[in-house]
C-alpha positions as CSV (number, residue, x, y, z in Angstrom):
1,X,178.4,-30.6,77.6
2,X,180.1,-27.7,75.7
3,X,180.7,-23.9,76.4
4,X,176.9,-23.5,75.8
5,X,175.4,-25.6,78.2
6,X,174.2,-23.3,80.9
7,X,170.8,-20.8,80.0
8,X,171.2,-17.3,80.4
9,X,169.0,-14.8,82.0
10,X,165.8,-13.2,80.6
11,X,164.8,-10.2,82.0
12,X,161.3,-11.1,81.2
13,X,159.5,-8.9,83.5
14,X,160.0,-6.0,86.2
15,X,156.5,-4.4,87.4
16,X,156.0,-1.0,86.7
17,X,155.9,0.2,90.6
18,X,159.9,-0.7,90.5
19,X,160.3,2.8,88.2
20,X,158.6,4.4,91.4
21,X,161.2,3.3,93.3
22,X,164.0,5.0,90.7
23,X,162.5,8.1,90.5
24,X,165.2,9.8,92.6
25,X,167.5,8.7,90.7
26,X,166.2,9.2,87.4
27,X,167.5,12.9,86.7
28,X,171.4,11.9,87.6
29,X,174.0,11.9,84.5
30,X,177.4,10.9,83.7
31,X,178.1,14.4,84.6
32,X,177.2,14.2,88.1
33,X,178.6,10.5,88.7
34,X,181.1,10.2,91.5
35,X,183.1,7.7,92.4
36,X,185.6,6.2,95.0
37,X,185.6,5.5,98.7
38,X,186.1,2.8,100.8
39,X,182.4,1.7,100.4
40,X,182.5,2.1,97.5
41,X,185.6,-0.2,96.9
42,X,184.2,-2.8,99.3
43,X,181.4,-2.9,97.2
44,X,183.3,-3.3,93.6
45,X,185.0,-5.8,95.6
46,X,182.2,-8.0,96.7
47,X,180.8,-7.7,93.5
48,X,183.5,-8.6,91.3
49,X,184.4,-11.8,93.6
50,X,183.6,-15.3,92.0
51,X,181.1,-17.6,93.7
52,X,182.1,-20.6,91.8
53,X,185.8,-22.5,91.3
54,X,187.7,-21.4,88.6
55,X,185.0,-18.5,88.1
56,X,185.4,-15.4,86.0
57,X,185.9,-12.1,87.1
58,X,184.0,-9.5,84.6
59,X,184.1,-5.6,84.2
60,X,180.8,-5.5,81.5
61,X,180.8,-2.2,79.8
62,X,177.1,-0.7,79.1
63,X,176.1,-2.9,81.8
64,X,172.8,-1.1,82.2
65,X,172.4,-1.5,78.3
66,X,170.3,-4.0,76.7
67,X,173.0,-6.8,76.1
68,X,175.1,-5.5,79.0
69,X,172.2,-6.2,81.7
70,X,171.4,-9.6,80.2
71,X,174.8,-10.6,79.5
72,X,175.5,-9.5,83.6
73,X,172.5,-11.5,85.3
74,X,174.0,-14.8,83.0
75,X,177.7,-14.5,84.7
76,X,176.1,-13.6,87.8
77,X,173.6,-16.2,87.7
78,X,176.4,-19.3,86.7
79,X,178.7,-17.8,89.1
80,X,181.2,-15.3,87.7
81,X,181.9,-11.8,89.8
82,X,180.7,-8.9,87.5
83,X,181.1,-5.2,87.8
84,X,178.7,-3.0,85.6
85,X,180.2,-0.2,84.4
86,X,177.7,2.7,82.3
87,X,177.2,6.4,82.1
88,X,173.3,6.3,81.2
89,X,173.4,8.7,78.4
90,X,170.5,10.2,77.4
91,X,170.7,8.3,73.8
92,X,166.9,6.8,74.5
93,X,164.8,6.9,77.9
94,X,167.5,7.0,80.6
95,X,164.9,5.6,83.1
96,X,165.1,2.3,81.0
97,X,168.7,2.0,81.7
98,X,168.1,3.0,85.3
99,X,165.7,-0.1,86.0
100,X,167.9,-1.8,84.0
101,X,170.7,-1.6,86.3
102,X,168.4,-1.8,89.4
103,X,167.8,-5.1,89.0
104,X,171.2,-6.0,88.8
105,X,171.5,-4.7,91.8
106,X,168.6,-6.7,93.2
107,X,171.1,-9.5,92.4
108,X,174.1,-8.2,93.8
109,X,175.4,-7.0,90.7
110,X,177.1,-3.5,90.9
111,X,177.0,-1.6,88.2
112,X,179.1,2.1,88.4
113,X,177.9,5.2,87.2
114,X,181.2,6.3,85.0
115,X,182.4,7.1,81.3
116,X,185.0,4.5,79.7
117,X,186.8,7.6,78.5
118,X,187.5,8.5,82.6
119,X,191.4,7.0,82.5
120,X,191.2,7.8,86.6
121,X,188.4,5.5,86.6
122,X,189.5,2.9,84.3
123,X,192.8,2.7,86.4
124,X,191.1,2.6,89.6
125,X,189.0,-0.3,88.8
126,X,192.3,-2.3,87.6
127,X,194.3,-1.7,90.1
128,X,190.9,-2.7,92.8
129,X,190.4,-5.8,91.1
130,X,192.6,-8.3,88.9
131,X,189.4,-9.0,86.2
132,X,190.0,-12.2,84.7
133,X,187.8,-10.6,81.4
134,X,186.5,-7.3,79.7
135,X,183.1,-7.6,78.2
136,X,182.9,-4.5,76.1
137,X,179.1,-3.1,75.2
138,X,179.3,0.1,75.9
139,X,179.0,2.5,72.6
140,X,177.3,4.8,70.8
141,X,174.7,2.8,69.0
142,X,172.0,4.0,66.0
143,X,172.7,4.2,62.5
144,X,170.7,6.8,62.2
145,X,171.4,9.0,65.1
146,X,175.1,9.4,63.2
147,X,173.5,12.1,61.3
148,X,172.4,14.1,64.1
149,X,175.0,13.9,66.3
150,X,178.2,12.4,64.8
151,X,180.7,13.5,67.3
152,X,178.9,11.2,70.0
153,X,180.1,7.5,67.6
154,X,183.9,8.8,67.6
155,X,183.6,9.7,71.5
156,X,182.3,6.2,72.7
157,X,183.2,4.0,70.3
158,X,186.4,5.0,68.6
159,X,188.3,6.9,71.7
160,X,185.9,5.6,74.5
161,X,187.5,2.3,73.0
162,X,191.1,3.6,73.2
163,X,190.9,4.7,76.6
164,X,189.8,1.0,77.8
165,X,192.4,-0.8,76.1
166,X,194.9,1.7,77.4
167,X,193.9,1.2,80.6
168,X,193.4,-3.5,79.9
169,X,197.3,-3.4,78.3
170,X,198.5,-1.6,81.3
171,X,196.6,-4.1,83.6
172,X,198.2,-7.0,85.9
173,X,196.8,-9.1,84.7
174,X,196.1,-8.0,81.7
175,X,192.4,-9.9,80.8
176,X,191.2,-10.6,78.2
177,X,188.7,-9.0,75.8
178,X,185.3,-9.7,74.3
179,X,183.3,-6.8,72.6
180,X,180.2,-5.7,70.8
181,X,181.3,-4.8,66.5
182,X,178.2,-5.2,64.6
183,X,176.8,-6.9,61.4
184,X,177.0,-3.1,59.8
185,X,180.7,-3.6,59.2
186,X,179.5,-5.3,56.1
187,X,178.1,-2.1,54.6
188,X,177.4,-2.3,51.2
189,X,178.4,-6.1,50.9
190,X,176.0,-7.9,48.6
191,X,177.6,-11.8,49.3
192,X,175.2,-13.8,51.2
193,X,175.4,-14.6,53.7
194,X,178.0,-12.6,55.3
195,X,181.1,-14.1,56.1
196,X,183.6,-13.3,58.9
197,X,186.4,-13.1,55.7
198,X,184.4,-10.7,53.8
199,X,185.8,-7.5,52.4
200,X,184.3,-4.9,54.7
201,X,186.2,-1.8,53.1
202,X,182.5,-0.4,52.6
203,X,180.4,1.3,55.3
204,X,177.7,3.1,54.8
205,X,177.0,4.6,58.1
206,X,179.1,6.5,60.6
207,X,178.4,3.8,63.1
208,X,179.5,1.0,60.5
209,X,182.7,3.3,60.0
210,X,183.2,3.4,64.0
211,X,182.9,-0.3,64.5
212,X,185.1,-1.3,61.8
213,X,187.6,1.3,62.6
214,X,187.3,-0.4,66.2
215,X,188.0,-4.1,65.0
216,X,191.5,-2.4,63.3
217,X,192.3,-1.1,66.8
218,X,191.8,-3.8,68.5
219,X,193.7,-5.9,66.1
220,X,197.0,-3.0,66.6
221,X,196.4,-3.8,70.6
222,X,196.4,-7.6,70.2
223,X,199.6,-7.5,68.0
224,X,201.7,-4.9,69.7
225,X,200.3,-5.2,73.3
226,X,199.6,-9.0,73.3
227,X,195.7,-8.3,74.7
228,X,193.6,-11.5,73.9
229,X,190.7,-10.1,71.7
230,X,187.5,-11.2,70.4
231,X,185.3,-9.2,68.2
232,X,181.3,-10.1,67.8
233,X,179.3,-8.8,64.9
234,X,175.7,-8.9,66.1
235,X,173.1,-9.3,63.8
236,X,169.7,-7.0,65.0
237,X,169.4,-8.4,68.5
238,X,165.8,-8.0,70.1
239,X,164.2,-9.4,73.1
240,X,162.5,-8.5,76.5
241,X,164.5,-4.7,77.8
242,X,165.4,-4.1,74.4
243,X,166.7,-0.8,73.1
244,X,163.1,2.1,72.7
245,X,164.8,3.2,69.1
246,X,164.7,-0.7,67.0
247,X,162.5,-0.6,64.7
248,X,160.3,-3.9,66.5
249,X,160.1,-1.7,69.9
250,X,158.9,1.6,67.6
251,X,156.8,-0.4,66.2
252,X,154.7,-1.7,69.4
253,X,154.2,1.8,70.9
254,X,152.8,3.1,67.6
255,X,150.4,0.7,67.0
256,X,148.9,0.7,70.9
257,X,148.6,3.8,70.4
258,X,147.1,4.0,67.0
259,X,150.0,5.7,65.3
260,X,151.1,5.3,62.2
261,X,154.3,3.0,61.3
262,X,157.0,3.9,58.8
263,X,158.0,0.9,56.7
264,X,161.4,1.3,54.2
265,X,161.7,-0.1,50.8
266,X,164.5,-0.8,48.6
267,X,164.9,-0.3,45.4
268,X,162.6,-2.2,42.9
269,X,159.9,-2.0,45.9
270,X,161.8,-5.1,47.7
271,X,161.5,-5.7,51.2
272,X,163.8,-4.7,54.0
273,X,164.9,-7.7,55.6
274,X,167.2,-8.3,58.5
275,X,168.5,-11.1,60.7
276,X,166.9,-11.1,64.0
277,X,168.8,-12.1,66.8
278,X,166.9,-13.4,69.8
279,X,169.0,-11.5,73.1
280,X,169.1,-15.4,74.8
281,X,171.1,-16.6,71.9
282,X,173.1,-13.4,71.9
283,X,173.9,-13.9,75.6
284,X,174.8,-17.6,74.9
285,X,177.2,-16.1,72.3
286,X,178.8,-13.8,74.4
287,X,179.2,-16.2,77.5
288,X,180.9,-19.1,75.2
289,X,183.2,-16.1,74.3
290,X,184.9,-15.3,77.6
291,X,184.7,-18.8,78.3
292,X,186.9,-19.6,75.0
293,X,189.0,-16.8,74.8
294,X,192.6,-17.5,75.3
295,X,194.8,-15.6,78.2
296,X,196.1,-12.1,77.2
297,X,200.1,-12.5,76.7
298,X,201.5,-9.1,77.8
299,X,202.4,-7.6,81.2
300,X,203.3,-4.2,82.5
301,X,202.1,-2.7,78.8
302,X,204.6,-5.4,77.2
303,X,203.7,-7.9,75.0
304,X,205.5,-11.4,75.8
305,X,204.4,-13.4,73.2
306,X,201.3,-13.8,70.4
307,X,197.7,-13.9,71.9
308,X,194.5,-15.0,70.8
309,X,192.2,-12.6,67.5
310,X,188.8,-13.4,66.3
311,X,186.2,-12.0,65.0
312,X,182.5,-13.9,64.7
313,X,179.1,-13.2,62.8
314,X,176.6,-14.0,65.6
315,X,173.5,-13.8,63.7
316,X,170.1,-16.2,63.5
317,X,170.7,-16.7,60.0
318,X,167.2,-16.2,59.2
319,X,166.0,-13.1,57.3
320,X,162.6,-11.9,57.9
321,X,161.4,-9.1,56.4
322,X,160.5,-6.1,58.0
323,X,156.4,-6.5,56.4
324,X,156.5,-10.1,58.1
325,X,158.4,-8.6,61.7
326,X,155.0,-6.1,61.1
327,X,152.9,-8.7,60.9
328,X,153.4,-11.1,63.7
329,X,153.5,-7.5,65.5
330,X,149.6,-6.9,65.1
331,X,148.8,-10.6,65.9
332,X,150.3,-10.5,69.3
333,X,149.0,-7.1,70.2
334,X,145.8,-7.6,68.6
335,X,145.7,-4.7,66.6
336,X,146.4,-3.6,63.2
337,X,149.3,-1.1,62.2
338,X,148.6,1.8,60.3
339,X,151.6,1.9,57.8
340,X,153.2,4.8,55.5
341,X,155.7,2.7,53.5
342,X,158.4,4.5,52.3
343,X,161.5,4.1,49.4
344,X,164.4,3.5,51.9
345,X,166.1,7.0,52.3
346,X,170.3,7.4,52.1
347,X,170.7,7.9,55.8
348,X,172.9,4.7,56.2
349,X,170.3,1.8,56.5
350,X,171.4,-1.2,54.3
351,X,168.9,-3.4,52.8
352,X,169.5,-7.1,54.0
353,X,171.6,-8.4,56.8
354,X,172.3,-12.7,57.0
355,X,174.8,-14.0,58.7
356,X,176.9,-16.9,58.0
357,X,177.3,-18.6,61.7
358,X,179.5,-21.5,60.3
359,X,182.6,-20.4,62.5
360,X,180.7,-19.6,65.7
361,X,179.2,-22.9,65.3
362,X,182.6,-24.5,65.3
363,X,184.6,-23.1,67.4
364,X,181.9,-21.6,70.3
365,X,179.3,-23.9,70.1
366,X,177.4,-21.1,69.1
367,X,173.5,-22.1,68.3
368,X,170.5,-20.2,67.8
369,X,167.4,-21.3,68.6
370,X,164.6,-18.6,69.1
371,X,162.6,-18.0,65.8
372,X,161.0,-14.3,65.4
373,X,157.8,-15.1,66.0
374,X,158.8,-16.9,69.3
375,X,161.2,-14.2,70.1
376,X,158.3,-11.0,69.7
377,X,155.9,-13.1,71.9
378,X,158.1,-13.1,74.5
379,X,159.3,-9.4,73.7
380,X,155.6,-8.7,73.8
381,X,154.8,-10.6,76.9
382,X,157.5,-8.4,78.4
383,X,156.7,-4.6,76.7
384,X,152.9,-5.6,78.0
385,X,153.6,-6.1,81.5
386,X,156.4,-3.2,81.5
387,X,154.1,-0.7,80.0
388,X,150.8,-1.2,81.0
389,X,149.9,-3.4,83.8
390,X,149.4,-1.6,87.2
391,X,151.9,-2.0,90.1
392,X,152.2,-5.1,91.8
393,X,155.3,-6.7,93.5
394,X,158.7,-6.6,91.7
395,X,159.4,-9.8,89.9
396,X,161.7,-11.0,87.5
397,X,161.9,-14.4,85.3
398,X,164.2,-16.4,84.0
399,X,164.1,-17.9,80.7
């Protein structure tokens, strides 16, 4: 069987009363996070130990993220030793991210309370524990939120990125790496589908500029350090613990609650459309990743020979448009939205996103197979029971 043979996790339901159980932890920051100690180590430690031959050893960035927790209950779950690593910023509902990460830890998983620009940190966790692989999430994500708070995309995703490969080159081992780019590298591209080769001179957000300016780092780290790197551009990932600000999760709130939705047009009056990405087939992405990226090459901060640089789409590559995402919306939740649709504004949204999977395909084994409208039932399934039902017992499926 190949590199996508295993299923990964799907955080498909955690009971309300579990927030209960969070709520002294709920007002704690970055700011406040601490760190170190020999408990503290013991417990990287145990967490970052494989239970499998030949297992990976993971540090997973924006761990308590959407991709991050799913992506850690998958290694965990086949496995691999993971350490989370997140600093629960305020970007959306922190208390998300909170019972986020307390189910990893229901599971074993440990996820730290840190910044990925804290070098002490960084080299701290190194020097604990000889990872095997970076998995890279954490950022500053939104298109967007660019406008409102700029300074926030260079901080996380253009030196928070620095400061991590810093601290992998100078690693022994050095691992390799795997992180998040995005589709929005392809700015104002209008080839369809987009390719991997594609010019992608042309961003047109601050968090497209960010991510792009992160795959040209990376590349300088590959070829002067000798750091194994892959770079994934996801394509609009929902699912079950998705992120409060997508336009699907909006969305759901608004119409239980009767609120009016906001729907973008282009120009002409065509449909927004976008390629939905189910988080499972994400996950499967990101898993046959690490488990086909080759060895970094360098040692001490010195390169010893060439290492591994790639870059994939991982996409569905099939658009929906937004009117149809709406509609398969009010069918699940049995209610009709009440829409205010809009010309498309110049605040960085593009207008279509496909992706041309083609070189996934080949060379991970990469293969979607969650449609939209399976995809929002289970997302609905999950936002249902998270939301609304009364407290019972903590519980947790996998899909």
């Amino acid at each position: 069987m190949g590199p996508l043979s295993h299923r990964p996790n799907c955080l498909l339901s955690l009971r309300p009363i579990l927030r209960l159980h969070l709520l002294p932890f709920l007002s704690s920051s970055s700011s406040t996070a601490s760190w170190g100690g020999l408990h503290w180590e013991r417990q990287i430690g145990s967490s970052a130990t494989p239970r499998r031959n030949s297992g990976l050893s993971v540090l997973v960035t924006g761990a308590a993220g959407f991709v991050g927790s799913h992506c850690s209950l998958a290694l965990h779950k086949r496995g691999d030793g993971v350490v989370g690593l997140d600093n629960f910023n305020p970007y959306y509902d922190p208390s998300l991210k909170k019972a986020r990460s307390a189910l990893l830890s229901s599971h074993s998983i440990f996820v730290i309370d840190g910044d990925i620009n804290d070098a002490n940190l960084l080299s701290k966790l190194f020097d604990l524990v000889p990872f095997s692989h970076v998995l890279h999430l954490a950022a500053q994500a939104g298109v967007r939120y660019a406008i409102e708070n700029p300074s926030s995309y260079v901080h996380s995703n253009i030196a928070g990125l620095v400061s991590l490969l810093e601290a992998v080159k100078s690693a022994d081992p050095q691992p390799a790496v795997v992180w998040a780019s995005s589709s929005s590298v392809y700015g104002l591209n209008d080839k369809v589908p987009f390719s991997e080769s594609d010019q992608t001179d042309s961003p047109a957000s601050l968090y497209a500029a960010t991510k792009k300016a992160g795959e040209e780092i990376t590349h300088t780290y590959n070829h002067i350090y000798g750091l194994s790197i892959t770079g994934l551009r996801f394509f609009t990932v929902y699912g079950p613990w998705g992120r409060p600000d997508m336009a699907y999760f909006s969305f759901t709130k608004a119409i239980l609650a009767g609120k009016p939705i906001t729907i973008y047009h282009g120009r002409d009056r065509v449909d927004l459309a976008r390629d939905f990405t189910y988080i499972d087939d994400i996950v499967r992405g990101c898993l046959a990743s690490l488990d086909t990226a080759g060895k970094s090459t360098g040692s001490g901060g010195k390169k010893r020979g060439p290492a591994p640089y790639r870059i994939f789409n991982l996409g569905n590559t099939s658009p929906v448009t937004v009117p149809t995402l709406v509609s398969i919306l009010e069918r699940y939740l049995k209610a009709k939205a009440k829409k205010n649709v809009v010309e498309m504004p110049g605040n960085g949204d593009v207008p279509f996103t496909h992706a041309n999977i083609t070189l996934a395909m080949e060379e991970l084994g990469y293969k979607p197979t969650t449609n939209l409208e399976t995809g929002l039932k289970k997302f609905v399934k999950w936002y249902l029971a998270y939301y609304r039902n009364p407290p019972r017992q903590i519980k947790t499926h996998f899909g």
